[in-house]
C-alpha positions, 0 to 999 in steps of 0.5 A, spaced: 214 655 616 208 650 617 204 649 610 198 651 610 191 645 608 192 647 600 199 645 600 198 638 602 192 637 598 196 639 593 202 634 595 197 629 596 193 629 590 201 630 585 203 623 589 196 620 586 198 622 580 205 620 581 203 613 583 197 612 577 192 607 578 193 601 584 192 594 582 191 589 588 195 582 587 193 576 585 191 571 591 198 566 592 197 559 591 201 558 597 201 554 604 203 558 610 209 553 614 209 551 620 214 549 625 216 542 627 213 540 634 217 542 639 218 535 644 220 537 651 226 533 653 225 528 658 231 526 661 233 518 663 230 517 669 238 515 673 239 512 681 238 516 686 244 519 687 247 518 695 251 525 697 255 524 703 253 527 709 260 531 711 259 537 714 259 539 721 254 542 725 258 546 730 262 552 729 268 552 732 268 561 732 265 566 730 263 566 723 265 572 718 259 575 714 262 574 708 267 568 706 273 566 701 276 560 699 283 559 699 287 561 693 281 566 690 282 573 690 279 578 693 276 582 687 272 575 686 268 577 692 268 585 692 263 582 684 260 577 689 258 583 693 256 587 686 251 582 683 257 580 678 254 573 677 246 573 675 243 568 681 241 563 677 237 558 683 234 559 690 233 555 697 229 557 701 230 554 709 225 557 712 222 553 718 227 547 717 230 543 723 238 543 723 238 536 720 232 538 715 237 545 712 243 540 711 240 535 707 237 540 703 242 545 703 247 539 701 243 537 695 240 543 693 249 545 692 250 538 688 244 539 684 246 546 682 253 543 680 250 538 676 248 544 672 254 548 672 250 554 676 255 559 678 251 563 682 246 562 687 242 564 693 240 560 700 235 563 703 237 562 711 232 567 715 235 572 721 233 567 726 227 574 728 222 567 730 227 563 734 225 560 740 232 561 744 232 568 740 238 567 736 239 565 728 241 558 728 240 557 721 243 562 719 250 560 724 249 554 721 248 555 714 254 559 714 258 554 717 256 549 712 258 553 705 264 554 709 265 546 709 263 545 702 268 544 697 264 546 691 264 554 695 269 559 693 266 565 697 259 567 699 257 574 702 250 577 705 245 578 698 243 584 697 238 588 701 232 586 696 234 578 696 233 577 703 240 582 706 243 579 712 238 573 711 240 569 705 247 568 702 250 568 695 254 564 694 258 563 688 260 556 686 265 552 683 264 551 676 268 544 672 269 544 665 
């Protein structure tokens, strides 16, 4: 049953009555806090720290779309696959020469374990602009993750990461 306009003018005018008068508070004598200023933290400024150049150019096989290191389940890859792990950085390779990718790659794996990142995204292309028609950066950066010891596994990124073009690779986390 809907009520009809008389019977909310009534209820209206019975809350009035039930209030009685409204009386505004008096002004507070008060002071608004405000938060401290945050100060962005600055890390010291250390040395240069030298990473050693250890991995191979030069793939001995055929290297697997995905990768697992000894001793780690297969489960971890199949939550690899899954996007289990948010990808916490990214490395984009696109248009580096082979000698340029490693040293990036190199760096960009030791600084993501530095901040105990788990999980990150190397973007290597599909080799689809190559000169001599095949992806060298991509056999190649596979190759690297599988030399590298902080690399449990790695597998091809999801279709709106860069599918066949780019690796999740999961890391080594010390604690």
């Amino acid at each position: 049953m809907i009520p009809d306009d008389s019977e909310s003018g009534d209820d209206a005018a019975l809350f009035r009555a039930a209030i009685g008068t409204v009386h505004t508070l008096p002004k507070q004598n008060r002071i608004t806090p405000k938060s401290a200023p945050r100060h962005a933290f600055v890390p010291p400024a250390a040395a240069p720290v030298e990473i050693a150049d250890t991995l191979s150019d030069f793939p001995n096989d055929a290297l697997p779309e995905a990768f697992l290191a000894n001793g780690v389940s297969r489960i971890t890859l199949r939550k690899l696959h899954r996007n289990h792990w948010p990808i916490q950085d990214k490395l984009d390779l696109h248009g580096l020469q082979s000698d340029a990718a490693r040293r990036a790659l190199q760096e960009f794996l030791y600084h993501a374990a530095t901040r105990q990142a788990r999980c990150v995204l190397v973007i290597h292309g599909k080799g689809l602009n190559s000169a001599c028609g095949e992806a060298v950066l991509k056999i190649r950066a596979r190759h690297w993750l599988m030399q590298h010891p902080g690399v449990l596994a790695y597998c091809d990124a999801t279709p709106k990461d860069g599918g066949s073009g780019a690796v999740l690779v999961l890391l080594k986390i010390n604690l």
